[in-house]
N, C-alpha and C positions, 0 to 999 in steps of 0.2 A: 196354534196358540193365538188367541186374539186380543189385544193390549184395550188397555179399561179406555172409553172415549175420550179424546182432549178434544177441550176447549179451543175455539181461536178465534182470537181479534177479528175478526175479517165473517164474525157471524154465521159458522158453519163448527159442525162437530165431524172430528175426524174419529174414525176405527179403524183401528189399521190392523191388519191378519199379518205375521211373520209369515211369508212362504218360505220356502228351498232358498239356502243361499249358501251358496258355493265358490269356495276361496281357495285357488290348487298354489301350492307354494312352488318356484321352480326348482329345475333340475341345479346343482354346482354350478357356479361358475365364476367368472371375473368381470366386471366391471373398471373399463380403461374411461375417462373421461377428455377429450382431449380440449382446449380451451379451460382448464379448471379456475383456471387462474380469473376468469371472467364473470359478468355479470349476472349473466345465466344461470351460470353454477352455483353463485352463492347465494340468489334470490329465492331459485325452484329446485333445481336437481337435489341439492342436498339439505334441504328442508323437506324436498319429500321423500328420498331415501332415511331420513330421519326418522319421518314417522311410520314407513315400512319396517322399519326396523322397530322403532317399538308395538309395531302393531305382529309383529313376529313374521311377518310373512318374503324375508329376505330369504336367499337359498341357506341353507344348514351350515355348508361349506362355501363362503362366497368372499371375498377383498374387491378394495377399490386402489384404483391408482390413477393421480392426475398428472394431467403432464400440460405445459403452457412452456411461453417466450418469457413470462416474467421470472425477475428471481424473488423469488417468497420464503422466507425461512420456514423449517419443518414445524415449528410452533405455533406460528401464526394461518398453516394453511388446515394443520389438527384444527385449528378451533373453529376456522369455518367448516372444516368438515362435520362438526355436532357430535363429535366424539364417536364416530364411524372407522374409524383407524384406518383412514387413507393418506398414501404416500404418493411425495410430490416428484416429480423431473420435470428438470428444466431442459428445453432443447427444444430447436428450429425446427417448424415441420418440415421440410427440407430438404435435413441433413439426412442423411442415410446413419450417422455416427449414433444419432438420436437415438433411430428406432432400433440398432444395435444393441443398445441399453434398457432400453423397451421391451426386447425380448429376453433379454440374462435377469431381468427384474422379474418381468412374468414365469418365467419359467422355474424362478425361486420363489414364488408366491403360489403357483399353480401346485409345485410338489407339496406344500408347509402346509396351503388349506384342503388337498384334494379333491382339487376344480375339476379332475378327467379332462382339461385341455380346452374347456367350454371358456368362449371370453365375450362380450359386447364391447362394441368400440364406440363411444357416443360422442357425434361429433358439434360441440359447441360451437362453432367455428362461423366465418362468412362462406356462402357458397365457392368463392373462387379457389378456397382451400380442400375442400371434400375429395376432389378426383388426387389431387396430390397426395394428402395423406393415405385415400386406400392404395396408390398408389407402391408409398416408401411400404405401408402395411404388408404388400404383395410380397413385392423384393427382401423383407425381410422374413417371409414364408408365414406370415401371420394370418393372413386370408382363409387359411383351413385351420384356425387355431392354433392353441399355445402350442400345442405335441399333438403326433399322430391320433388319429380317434378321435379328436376334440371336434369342438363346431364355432364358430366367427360369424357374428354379424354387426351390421354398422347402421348405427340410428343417424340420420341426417336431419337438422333442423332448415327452416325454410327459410329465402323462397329456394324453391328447386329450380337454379336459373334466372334468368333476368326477361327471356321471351321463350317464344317456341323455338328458334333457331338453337339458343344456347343450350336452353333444356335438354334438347336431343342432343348435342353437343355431349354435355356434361355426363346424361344417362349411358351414349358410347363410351365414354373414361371410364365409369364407374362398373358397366359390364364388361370390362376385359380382366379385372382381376376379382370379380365378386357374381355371383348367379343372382337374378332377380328375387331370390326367397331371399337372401341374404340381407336384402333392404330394407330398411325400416325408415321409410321417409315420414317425419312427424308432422302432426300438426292439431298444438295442445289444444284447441275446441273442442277435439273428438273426443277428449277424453274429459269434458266436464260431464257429472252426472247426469241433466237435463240431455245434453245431446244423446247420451246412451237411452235414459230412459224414455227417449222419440221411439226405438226400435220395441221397448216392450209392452208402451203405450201404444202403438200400432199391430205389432201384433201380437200382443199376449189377450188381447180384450177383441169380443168377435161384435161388437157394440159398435165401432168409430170404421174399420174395414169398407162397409156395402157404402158406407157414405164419402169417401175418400175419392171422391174422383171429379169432375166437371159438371155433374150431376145438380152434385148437391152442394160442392165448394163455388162460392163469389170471387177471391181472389186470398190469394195467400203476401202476407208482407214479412218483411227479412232484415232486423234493425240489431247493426254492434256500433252504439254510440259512445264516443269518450269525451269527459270533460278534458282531459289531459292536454297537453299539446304535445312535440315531438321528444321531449325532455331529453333524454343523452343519448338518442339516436340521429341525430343529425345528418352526419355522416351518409348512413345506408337510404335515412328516408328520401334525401332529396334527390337520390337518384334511384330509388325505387316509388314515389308516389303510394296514393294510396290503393290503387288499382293490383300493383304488384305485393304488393306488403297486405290486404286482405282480401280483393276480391278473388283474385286466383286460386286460393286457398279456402280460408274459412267461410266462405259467403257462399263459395259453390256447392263446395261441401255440406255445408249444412242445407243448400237447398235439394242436394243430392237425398239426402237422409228423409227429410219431409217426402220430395215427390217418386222416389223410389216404389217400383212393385216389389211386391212379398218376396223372398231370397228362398227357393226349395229347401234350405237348411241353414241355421245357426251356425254358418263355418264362414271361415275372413273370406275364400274366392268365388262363396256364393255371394254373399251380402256385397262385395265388393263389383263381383259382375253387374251386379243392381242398379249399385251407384254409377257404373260407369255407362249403364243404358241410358240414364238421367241423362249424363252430359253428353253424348250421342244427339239426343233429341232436340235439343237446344235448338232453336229455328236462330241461323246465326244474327248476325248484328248487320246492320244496314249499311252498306257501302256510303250511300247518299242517306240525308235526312237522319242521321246519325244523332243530332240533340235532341229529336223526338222520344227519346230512349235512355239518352245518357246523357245524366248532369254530370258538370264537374265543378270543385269549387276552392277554395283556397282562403283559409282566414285569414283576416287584419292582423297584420304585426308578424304574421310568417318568416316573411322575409329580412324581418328583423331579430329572428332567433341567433345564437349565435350557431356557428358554423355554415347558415343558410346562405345562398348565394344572391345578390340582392338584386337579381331578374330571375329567380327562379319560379320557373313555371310548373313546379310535382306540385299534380294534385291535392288538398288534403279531406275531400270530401268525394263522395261518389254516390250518386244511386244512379238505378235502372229501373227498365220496366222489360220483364223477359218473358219467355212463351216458349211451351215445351208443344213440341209438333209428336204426339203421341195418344191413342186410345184416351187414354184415363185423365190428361190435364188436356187435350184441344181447347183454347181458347181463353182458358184461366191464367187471369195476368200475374204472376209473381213480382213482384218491387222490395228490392233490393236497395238498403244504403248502410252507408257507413263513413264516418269522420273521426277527426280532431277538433278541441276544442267547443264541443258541443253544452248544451244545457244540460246536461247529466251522463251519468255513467249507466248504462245500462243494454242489454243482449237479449232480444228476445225473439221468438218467432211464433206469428199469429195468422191461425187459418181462421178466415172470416167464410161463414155460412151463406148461404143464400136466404132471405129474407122465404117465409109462407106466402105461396102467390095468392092464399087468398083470406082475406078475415073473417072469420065469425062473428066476431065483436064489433057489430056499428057501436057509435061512429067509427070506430078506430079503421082506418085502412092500412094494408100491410106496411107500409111505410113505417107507419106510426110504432108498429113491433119490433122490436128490438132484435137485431139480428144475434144466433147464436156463434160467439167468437171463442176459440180454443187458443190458449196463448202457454207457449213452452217459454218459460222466462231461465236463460243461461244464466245472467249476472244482472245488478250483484247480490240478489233474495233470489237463490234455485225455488222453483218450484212450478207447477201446474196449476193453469185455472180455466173455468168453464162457464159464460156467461148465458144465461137460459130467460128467456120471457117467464113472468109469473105475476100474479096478482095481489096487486097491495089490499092492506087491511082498507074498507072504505066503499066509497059508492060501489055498485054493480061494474062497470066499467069501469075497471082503476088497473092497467098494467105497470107492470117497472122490471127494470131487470136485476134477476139475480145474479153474484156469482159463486159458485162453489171454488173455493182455493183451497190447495195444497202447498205448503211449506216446506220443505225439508228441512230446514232447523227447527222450526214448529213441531215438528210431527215424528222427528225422530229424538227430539234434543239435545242434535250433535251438526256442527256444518257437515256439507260434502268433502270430500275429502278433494287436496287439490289436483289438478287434471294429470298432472306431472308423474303424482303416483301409480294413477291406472295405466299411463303409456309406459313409464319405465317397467313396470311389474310384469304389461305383456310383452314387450321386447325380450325379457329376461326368460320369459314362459315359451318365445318363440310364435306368439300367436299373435299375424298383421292385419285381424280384424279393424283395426281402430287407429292404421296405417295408409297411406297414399300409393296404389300402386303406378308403377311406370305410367303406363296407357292415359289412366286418368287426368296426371300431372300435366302432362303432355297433352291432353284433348282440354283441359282447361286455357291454355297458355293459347290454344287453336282460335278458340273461342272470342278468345279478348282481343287477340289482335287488333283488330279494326279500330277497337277503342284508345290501343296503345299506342297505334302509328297513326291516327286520326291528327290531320292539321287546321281542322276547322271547328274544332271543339272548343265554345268560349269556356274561360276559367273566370267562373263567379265569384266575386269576391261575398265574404260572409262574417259576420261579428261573431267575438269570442260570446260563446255563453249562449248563443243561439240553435233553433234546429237545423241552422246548413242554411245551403242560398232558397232565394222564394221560388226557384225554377223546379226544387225538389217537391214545393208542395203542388205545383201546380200539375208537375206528372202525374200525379195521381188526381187534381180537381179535376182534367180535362175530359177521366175515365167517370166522373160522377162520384168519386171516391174519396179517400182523405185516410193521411198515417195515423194510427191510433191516437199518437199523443199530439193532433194537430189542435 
């Protein structure tokens, strides 16, 4: 079916062909949330169990139940639930009494909706609680589900760990009473639409593939900027920076995704074996000469947030400049940043082409051409765009650049749905495509080190409202180069 062309602002007509789209609902089961009582829960999880729910694709058979430290009456935790009919308990993760209770609840909920014993256990929580809880989970025989037959798994929200030590640390707790399929370590990027649709833009189109390599790629750049500052995180940022709170996660990941070879199949431990060749490759971080590489920086009035400690030295800005030691990227720079408090809100990732080495068009020399730049824009307008040389109306020699843009609210006349949705839907379907496994979490944390225990790393200071310190732009002027939006 092919939809009539729209119109868009941005001077291009879209046609867009409906293909194949395929929506599998899961198997029964239960949904435990633990932290309900929290901010997570009320912001994302059940705002987007909400609209699973009206969008019909919750299991047939399925309940939720929260359970937290606060006490909440059953009225007021209904109404943040969104009319989802989940039940609250109060009780210390802890206590063994709790999860006592935890199981004669589920097990009266397991028989009423006929879950067959199927549950996910989502843990909202600070990492230092995760091994505890699956823990009292074990001991209360919930690890293999509600009742015999059934299946258990446990969503962990990040970071995974504080370094490499702990990580591995934590990952031994967590596999003594849980198998690694069991794990679903999150991390909501992966499930914004732009990130997925990297994987069908690469390879569903046999167009961008021959060109995807060192060849014919300049340098690729990696940008999740927020105006925001740390607002009620206080607490976890100043002892996590920002190195731990996104580069270990979302920055790597995503640059896993871009420079990733093709996965022999559409399956979570092909495409995941992928990603984790990516981070393998990494030509590490430099013992010496380590600000060559790596900015760091910290904005005015930081330290005057409340909760901040007022010599505190966490980062709140980062970039790099990285290099993958492999076939296909030798020598192509990737640059990486990310902050607080920046000149706008915005995520996006843009492979810049290599310029034509040679011009047809005197005067113009290739300089003069406009290189072609592909930019996956995550937040806060989803969508694709592709800037191409082309010739304006006018003298003989008139170049300029176009670009062809794609919208997703444009073009479907609906947002994407939020990321929240896609990860909990596949948790519940059992499929850790779009999950963190062990190894990789862990070769990330390998990775960063250097930068984490670095004691000669100035922290630049940077005005609210700005792009970060001047040392960020200059990583990139010293390569001949420059951030998009410099």
């Amino acid at each position: 079916m092919t939809l009539p062309s729209q119109p868009s602002n941005r001077g291009v007509r879209l046609s867009i062909r409906e293909g194949l789209c395929i929506e599998n609902k899961p198997a029964p089961c239960g949904l435990v949330i633990f932290g309900a009582s929290g901010d997570l829960t009320e912001r994302k999880l059940f705002p987007s169990l909400a609209s699973l729910s009206a969008k019909k694709l919750l299991p047939q058979a399925f309940y939720i139940v929260g359970t937290g430290r606060s006490e909440i009456s059953e009225a007021v935790f209904r109404h943040r639930a969104r009319g989802l009919g989940a039940e609250y308990l109060r009780g210390d993760y802890d206590d063994p009494a709790a999860y006592a209770a935890l199981k004669s609840k589920l097990l009266e909920l397991d028989a009423l909706h006929s879950c067959r014993g199927n549950v996910v256990f989502y843990l909202a929580l600070p990492p230092r609680l995760h091994a505890v809880v699956a823990r009292r989970l074990d001991e209360a025989g919930l690890m293999r589900g509600v009742r015999p037959g059934g299946s258990a798994r446990v969503v962990l929200e990040k970071p995974f760990g504080h370094d490499l030590e702990s990580a591995r640390a934590l990952d031994e707790e967590l596999l003594r009473p849980l198998r690694e399929e069991q794990i679903y370590r999150i991390d909501h990027y992966l499930g914004k639409e732009t990130v997925q649709n990297i994987l069908m833009f690469r390879f569903a189109n046999s167009l961008f593939e021959p060109v995807w390599n060192r060849e014919h790629i300049d340098h690729v750049q990696i940008s999740v900027l927020e105006s925001a500052g740390i607002e009620h995180r206080a607490g976890y940022y100043d002892e996590a920076g920002v190195l731990r709170d996104m580069f270990q996660n979302h920055m790597l990941q995503l640059l896993a995704l871009i420079a990733m070879d093709p996965p022999s199949s559409f399956e979570a431990e092909r495409l995941r074996d992928e990603k984790m060749r990516v981070l393998l490759s990494l030509k590490p971080l430099p013992g010496k000469g380590l600000a060559d590489s790596v900015i760091l920086g910290q904005y005015e009035g930081y330290r005057k947030e409340p909760g901040i400690r007022p010599d505190s030295a966490a980062p709140t800005f980062a970039a790099m400049r990285l290099e993958l030691d492999n076939w296909r990227w030798r020598g192509v720079p990737f640059y990486l940043r990310t902050g607080k408090r920046l000149a706008g809100r915005k995520a996006e990732i843009v492979v810049r082409f290599k310029r034509v080495p040679h011009s047809l068009f005197p005067p113009l020399s290739p300089s003069d051409l406009e290189a072609n730049t592909l930019v996956f824009r995550i937040q806060p307008d989803e969508g694709i765009s592709l800037t191409l040389a082309a010739k304006k109306p006018g003298p003989k020699s008139c170049m300029g650049a176009l670009t062809l843009d794609f919208d997703y609210a444009e073009a479907f006349g609906e947002k994407p749905p939020e990321a929240y949705e896609r990860l909990l839907l596949d948790c519940m379907l059992a499929d850790p495509m779009l999950f963190i496994r062990r190894d990789a979490a862990e070769e990330s944390w390998r990775f960063l080190e250097p930068a984490l225990t670095a004691r000669d790393l100035p922290l630049e200071p940077y005005a609210p409202g700005s792009l970060g310190p001047g040392s960020a732009v200059r990583l990139l002027e010293k390569d001949g180069r420059a951030w998009r939006d410099a």
